[in-house]
C-alpha positions in Angstrom: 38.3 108.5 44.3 41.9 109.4 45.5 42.3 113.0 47.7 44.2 115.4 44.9 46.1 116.4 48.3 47.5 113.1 48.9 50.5 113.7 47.6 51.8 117.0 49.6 50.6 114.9 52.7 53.7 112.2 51.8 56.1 114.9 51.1 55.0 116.3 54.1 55.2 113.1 56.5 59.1 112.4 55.0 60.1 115.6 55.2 59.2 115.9 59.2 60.5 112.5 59.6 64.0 113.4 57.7 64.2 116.7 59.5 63.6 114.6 62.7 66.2 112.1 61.6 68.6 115.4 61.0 67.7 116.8 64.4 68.7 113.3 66.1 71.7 113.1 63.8 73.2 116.5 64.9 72.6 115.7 68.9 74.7 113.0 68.6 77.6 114.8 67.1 77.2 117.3 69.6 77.6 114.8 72.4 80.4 112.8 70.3 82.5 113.8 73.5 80.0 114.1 76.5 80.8 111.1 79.2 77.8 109.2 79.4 76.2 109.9 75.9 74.5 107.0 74.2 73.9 107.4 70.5 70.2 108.1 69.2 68.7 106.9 66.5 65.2 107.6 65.0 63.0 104.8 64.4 61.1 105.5 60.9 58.4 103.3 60.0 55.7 103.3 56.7 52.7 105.1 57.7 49.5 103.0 57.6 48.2 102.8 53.9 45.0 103.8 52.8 42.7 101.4 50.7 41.0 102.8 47.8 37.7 103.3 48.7 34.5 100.9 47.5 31.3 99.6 48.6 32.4 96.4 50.4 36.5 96.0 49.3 38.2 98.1 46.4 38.6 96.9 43.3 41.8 98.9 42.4 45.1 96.1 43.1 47.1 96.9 46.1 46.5 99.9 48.6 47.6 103.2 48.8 51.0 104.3 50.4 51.1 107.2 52.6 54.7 107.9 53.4 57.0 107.9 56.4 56.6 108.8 60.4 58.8 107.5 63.1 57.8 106.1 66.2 60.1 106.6 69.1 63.7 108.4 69.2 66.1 105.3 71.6 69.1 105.4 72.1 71.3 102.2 71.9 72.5 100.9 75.0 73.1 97.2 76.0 72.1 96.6 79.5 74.4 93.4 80.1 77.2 95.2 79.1 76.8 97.9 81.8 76.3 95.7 84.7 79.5 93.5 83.5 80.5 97.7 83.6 79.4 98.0 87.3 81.0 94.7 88.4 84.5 95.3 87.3 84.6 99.0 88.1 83.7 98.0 92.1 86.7 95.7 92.3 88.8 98.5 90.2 87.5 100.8 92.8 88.6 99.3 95.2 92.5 97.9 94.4 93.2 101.8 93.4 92.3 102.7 96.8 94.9 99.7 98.1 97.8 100.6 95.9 97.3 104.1 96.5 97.4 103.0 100.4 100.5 100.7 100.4 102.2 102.7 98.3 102.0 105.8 100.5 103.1 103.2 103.5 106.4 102.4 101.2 106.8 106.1 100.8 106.3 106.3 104.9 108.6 102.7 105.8 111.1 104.3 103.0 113.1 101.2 102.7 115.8 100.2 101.6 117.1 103.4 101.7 119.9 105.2 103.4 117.4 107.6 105.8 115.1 104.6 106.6 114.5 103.2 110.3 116.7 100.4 109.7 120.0 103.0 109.4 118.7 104.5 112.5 119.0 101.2 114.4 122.1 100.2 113.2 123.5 103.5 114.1 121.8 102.9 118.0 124.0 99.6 117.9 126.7 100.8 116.7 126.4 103.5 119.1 126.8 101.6 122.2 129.5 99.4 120.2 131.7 102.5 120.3 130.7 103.3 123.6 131.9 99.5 124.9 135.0 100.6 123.4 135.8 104.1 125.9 133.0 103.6 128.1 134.6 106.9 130.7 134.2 108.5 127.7 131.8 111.7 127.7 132.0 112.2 123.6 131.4 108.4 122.7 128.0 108.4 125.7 126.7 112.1 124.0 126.8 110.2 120.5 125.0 107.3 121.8 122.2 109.7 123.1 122.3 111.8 119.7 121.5 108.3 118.3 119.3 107.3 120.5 116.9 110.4 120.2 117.4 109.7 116.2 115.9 106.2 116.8 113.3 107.0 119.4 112.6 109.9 116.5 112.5 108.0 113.5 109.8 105.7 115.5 107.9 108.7 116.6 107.6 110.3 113.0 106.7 107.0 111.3 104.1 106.5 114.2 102.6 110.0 113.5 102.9 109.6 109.6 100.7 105.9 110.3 98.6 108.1 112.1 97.7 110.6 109.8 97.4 108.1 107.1 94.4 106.5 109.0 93.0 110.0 109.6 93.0 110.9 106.2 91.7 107.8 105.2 88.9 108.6 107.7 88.3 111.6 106.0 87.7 110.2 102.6 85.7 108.0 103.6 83.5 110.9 104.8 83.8 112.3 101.7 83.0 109.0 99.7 80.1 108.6 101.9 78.6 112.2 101.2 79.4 111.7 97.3 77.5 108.4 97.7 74.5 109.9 99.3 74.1 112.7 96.8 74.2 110.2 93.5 71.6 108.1 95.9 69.4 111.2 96.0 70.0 111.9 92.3 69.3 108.9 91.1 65.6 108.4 92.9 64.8 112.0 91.1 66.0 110.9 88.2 63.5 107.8 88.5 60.8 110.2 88.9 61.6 112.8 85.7 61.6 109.7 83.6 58.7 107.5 85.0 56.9 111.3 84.5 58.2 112.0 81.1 57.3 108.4 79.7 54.2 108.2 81.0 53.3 110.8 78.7 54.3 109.1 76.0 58.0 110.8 75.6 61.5 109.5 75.5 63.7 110.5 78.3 66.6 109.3 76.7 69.2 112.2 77.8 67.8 111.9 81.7 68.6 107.6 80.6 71.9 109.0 80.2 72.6 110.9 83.5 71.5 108.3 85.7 73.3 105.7 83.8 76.2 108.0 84.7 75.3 108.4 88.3 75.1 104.5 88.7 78.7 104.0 87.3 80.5 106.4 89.4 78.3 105.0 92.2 79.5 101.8 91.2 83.0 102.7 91.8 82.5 103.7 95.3 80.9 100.6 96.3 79.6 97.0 95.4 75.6 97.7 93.9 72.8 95.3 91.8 70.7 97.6 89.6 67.7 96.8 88.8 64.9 98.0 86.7 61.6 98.3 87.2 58.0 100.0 86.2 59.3 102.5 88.4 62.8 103.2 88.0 66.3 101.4 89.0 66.1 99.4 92.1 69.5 99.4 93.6 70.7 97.6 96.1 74.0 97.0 98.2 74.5 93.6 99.4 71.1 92.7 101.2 70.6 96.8 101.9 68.0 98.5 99.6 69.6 101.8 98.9 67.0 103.6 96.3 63.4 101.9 95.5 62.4 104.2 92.3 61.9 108.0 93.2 62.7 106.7 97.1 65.9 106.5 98.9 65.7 103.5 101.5 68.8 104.0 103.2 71.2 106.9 103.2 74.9 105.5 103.7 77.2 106.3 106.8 80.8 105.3 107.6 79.0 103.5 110.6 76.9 101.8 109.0 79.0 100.8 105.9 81.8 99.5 108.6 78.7 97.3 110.0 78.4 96.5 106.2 82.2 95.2 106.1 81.6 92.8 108.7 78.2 91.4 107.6 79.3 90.9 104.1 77.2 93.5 102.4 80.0 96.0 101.5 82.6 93.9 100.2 84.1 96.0 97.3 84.2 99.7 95.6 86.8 102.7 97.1 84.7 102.7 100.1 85.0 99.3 101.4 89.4 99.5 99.7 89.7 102.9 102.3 88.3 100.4 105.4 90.4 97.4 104.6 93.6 99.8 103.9 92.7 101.7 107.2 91.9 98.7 109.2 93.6 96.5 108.1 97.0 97.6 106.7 97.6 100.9 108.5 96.5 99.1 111.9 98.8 96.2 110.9 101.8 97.7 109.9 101.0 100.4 113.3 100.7 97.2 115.7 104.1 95.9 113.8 105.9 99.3 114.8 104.7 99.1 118.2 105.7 95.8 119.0 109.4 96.5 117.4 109.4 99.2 120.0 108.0 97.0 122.7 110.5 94.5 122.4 113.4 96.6 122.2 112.5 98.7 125.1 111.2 95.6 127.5 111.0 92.4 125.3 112.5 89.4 126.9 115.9 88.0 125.7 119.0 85.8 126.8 122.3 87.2 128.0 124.9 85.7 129.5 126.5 88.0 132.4 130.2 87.4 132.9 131.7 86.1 136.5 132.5 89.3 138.3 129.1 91.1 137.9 128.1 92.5 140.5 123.6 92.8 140.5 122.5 95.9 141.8 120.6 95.5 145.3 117.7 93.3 145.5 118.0 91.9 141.7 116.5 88.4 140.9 118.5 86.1 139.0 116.4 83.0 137.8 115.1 82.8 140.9 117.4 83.8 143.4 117.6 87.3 145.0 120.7 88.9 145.3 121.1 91.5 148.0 123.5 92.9 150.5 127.1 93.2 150.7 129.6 93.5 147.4 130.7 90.2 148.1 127.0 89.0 148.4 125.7 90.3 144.8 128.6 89.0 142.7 128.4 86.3 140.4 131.3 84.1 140.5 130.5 82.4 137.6 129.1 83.2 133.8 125.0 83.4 134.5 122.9 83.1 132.0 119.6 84.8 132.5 116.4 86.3 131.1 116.6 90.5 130.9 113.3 92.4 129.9 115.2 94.6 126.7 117.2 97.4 127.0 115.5 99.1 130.2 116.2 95.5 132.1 120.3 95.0 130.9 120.7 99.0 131.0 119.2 98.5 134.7 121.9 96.1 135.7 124.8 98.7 135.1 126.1 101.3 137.0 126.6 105.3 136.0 129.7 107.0 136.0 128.8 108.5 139.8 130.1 107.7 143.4 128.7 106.4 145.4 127.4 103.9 142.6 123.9 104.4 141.0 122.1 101.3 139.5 121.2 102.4 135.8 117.8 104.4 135.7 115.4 103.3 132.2 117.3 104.7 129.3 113.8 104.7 127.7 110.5 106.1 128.8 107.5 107.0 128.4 106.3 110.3 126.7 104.1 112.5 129.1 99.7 111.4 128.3 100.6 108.5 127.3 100.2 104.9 129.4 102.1 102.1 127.6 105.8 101.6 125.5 104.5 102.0 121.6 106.2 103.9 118.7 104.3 107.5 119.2 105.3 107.7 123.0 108.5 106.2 123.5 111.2 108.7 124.2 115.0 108.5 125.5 114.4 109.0 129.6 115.2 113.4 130.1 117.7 112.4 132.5 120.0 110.5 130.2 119.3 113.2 128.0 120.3 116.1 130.0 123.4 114.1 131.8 124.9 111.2 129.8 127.1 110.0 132.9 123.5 108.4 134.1 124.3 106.2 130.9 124.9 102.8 132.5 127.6 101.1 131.0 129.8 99.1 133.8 128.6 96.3 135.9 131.6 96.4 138.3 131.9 97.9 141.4 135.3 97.6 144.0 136.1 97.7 147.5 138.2 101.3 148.0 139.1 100.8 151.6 135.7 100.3 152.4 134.2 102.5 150.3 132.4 101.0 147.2 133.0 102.5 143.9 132.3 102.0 140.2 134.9 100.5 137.5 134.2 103.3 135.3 136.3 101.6 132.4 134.2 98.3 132.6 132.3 98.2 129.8 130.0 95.2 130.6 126.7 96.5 129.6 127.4 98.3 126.7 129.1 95.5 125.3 126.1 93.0 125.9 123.6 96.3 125.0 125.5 96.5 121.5 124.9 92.6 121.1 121.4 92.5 121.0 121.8 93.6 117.4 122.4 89.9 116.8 119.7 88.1 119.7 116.5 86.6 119.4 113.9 88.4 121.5 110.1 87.8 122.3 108.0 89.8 119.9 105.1 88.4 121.9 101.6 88.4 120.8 99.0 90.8 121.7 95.5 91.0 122.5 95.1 92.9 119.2 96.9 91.2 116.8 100.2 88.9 116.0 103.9 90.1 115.4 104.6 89.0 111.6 107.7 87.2 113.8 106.9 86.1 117.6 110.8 85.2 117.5 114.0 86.4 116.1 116.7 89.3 115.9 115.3 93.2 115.2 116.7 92.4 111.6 115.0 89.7 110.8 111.7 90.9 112.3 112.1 94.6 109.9 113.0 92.9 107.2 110.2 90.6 107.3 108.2 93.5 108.0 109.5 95.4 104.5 109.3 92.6 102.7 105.6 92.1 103.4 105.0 95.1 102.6 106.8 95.3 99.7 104.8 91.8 98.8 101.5 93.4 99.2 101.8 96.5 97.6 103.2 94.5 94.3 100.1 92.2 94.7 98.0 95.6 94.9 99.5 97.1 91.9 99.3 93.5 90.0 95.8 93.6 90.4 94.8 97.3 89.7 96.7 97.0 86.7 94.7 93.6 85.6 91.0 95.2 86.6 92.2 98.5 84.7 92.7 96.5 81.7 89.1 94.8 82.6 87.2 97.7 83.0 88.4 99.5 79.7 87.9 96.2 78.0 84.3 96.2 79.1 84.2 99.8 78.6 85.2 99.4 75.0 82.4 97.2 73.8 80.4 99.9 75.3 81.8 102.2 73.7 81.7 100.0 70.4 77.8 99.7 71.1 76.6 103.2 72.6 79.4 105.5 71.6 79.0 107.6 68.8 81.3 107.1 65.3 81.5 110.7 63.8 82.5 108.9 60.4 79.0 107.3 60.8 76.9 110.4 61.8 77.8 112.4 58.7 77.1 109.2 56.7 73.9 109.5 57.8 74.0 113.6 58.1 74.3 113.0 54.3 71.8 110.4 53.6 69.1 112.3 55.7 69.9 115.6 53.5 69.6 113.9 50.7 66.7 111.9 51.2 64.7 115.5 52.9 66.0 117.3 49.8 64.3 115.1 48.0 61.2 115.0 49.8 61.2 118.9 49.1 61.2 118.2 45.5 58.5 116.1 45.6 56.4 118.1 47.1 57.6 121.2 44.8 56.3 118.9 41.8 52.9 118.1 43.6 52.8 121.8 43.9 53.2 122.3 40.1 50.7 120.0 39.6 48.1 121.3 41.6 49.0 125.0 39.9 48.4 123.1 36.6 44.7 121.7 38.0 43.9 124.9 39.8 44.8 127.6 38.1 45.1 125.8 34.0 42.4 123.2 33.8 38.5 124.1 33.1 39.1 127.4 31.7 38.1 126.5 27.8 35.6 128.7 26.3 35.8 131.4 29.0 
């Protein structure tokens, strides 16, 4: 015999289960705009029916139905679509990082531009051009030291700026590496809520969610495989094990994620973009500066000094030292010869004093500091505070036995003001190579802007290409796990509908049961 009550049992199972669908329906238009979110939907399912009841089978056809229930609440998300997610949003990580990089060097270089290094050396040449022309005179030697402080400052400031790029790039790699570590430690609890909360038989799909969101900013900050298992995501960087379920394996640290460069591990993500730009550009384009400097202060290059010069005591000239009288250290002929930059022709002049000085540096080196490079060079303080030590002449004369200087010779300055145009020695160092080992200071910037300027377009080229690839990917995501408000109130109004409904049955079963209860068997009474 079938249960009189069978009925407001159905109503009652579709109306929990349409309720439940409402509920479901209503969190996801709540989190149409919360990053991360992926869409739930209610699994509902026919109850198991119940046979009519009978000795061995039931004779009645077919078997009773006893409604709706759902199952599980999931939410949709496609699992190959987020690691295709995680593998483009490293390598976008990392060229945004490298733009951002050589784009603040372009701001630093500043070329071509009318404020730019390259003005500043020009100036210096045509400094000591002017200065070939009146070499007695004191205005045309305090305008070459006005330029040549500009130059030495110009190198100085770009040095610093270089400097402080690396520094801050330092810096944010500190504070990448403490970001990392914190989604590390959040994503091994994580592992642990949910393992806990579906072991008891419940749907974590919100705390899904936040770790899914943890794992894709992690992803931008460095290269990861994600892995799931009985125990929550396995991930892993490179051969390093970072988390193992509710463990952390290995807490990150800008030590060991530079060891991680060179073995191969950390090869992409912001992380690894800030160590290559540091390391690699920044150093680079510092090493490029230095040598510029190096050369021009003591780089090797040809001159040819004109018959008539007179060496100052005890100089070498391809071989042969020339010492002694005036006679003695005068070149009767044009010599050609090898001068170590600007410090080694300035040293073959003479100042404007009597008796004759031999020119003193005109560059030097900034107090705490060892060796020529762009942050130390400086214009030597006692060209600075007297600009007769400038040496410009490389003639002296016999005044009735008294030697003095041909103050109007204009000898060095005139060779100084051609080096604009000759080849020196950018040799190469222990730490790395001159982008040219040979050719004029123009050739050897402009090659140095123009590689630059190469980089930085391939840089923007391809942050531009994986921005395009990560929101392609990030679309079909979207497309998959995203919610469609059109949709939801679809279904809003379908599950109103259908619980509505439900409530009208049961209202009817309830008239019924009135009608049996309280209406039938009262005949006679």
């Amino acid at each position: 015999m079938r249960s009189t009550f069978s009925g407001l049992e159905v109503a009652k199972r579709s109306l929990f289960a349409q309720q439940t669908a409402l509920q479901t329906t209503g969190h996801n238009i709540a989190n149409a705009n919360t990053v991360g979110y992926s869409r739930q939907v209610v699994n509902l399912v026919n109850s198991k029916p119940m046979e009519a009841p009978g000795i061995q089978r039931s004779n009645s056809a077919g078997q009773i139905g006893t409604g709706v229930e759902f199952d599980y609440i999931k939410r949709i998300r496609e699992t190959f679509l987020d690691h295709q997610y995680y593998n483009e949003n490293k390598e976008l990580g990392e060229w945004t990082v490298r733009k951002d990089a050589l784009e603040k060097l372009e701001a630093i270089v500043n070329e071509p531009s009318d404020t730019g290094i390259r003005t500043v050396i020009e100036n210096f040449w045509n400094a000591w051009q002017v200065l070939s022309k009146e070499p007695e005179n004191l205005t045309a030697r305090a305008a070459l030291k006005e330029g040549a402080l500009a130059l030495t400052d110009a190198f100085n400031s770009t040095s610093k700026q270089l400097k402080d790029l690396s520094t801050d790039l330092t810096s944010n790699v500190e504070v990448k590496v403490n970001e990392s570590n914190s989604f590390l430690r959040q994503i091994a609890a994580l592992n642990g809520e949910i393992f806990r909360t579906e072991g008891l038989g419940n749907d974590a799909n919100d705390l899904r969610d936040q770790r899914d969101l943890l794992v894709d900013h992690l992803s931008g900050n460095m290269n990861i495989n994600v892995t799931e298992t009985s125990s929550g995501y396995t991930i892993q960087m490179g051969g390093v094990e970072l988390v193992n379920g509710q463990t952390v394996s290995t807490l990150v640290t800008s030590a060991s994620l530079e060891a991680s460069v060179s073995s191969g591990d950390l090869n992409s993500g912001e992380i690894y973009g800030m160590l290559v730009s540091r390391d690699n550009y920044v150093a680079s384009y510092q090493f490029q500066l230095d040598s510029m400097v190096k050369s021009i202060v003591n780089g090797n290059v040809q001159v040819t000094l004109p018959a008539g010069t007179v060496v100052p005591d005890g100089t070498v000239v391809n071989g042969v030292t020339y010492t002694g009288t005036l006679a003695a250290r005068t070149l009767t002929t044009d010599t050609e010869m090898t001068v170590a930059g600007i410090n080694g022709m300035h040293a073959l002049g003479y100042t404007l004093d009597d008796p004759p000085q031999s020119g003193i540096p005109f560059f030097t080196i900034k107090d705490g500091f060892t060796e020529f490079n762009a942050e130390s060079m400086t214009v030597n303080p006692d060209i600075v505070n007297r600009v007769a030590n400038i040496a410009a002449s490389s003639r002296l004369y016999d005044d009735n036995g008294t030697i003095r200087v041909v103050k109007g010779n204009n000898d060095i300055a005139l060779q100084i003001s051609g080096f604009r145009n000759k080849k020196f020695d950018f040799e190469p160092q222990a730490n790395g190579t001159p982008i040219l080992t040979n050719g004029t200071f123009e050739q050897f910037y402009q090659t140095f802007v123009g590689q630059l300027g190469v980089q930085t377009q391939e840089a923007i080229r391809q942050n531009a290409n994986q921005q395009l690839l990560v929101e392609q990917v990030d679309s079909r995501r979207q497309s998959v796990s995203g919610v469609s408000l059109d949709e939801e109130m679809a279904n809003m109004i379908k599950f109103q509908h259908a619980y509505n409904a439900a409530a009208r049955v049961m209202t009817t079963f309830d008239e019924l049961l009135n009608k049996v209860i309280n209406s039938m068997g009262i005949v006679g009474r």
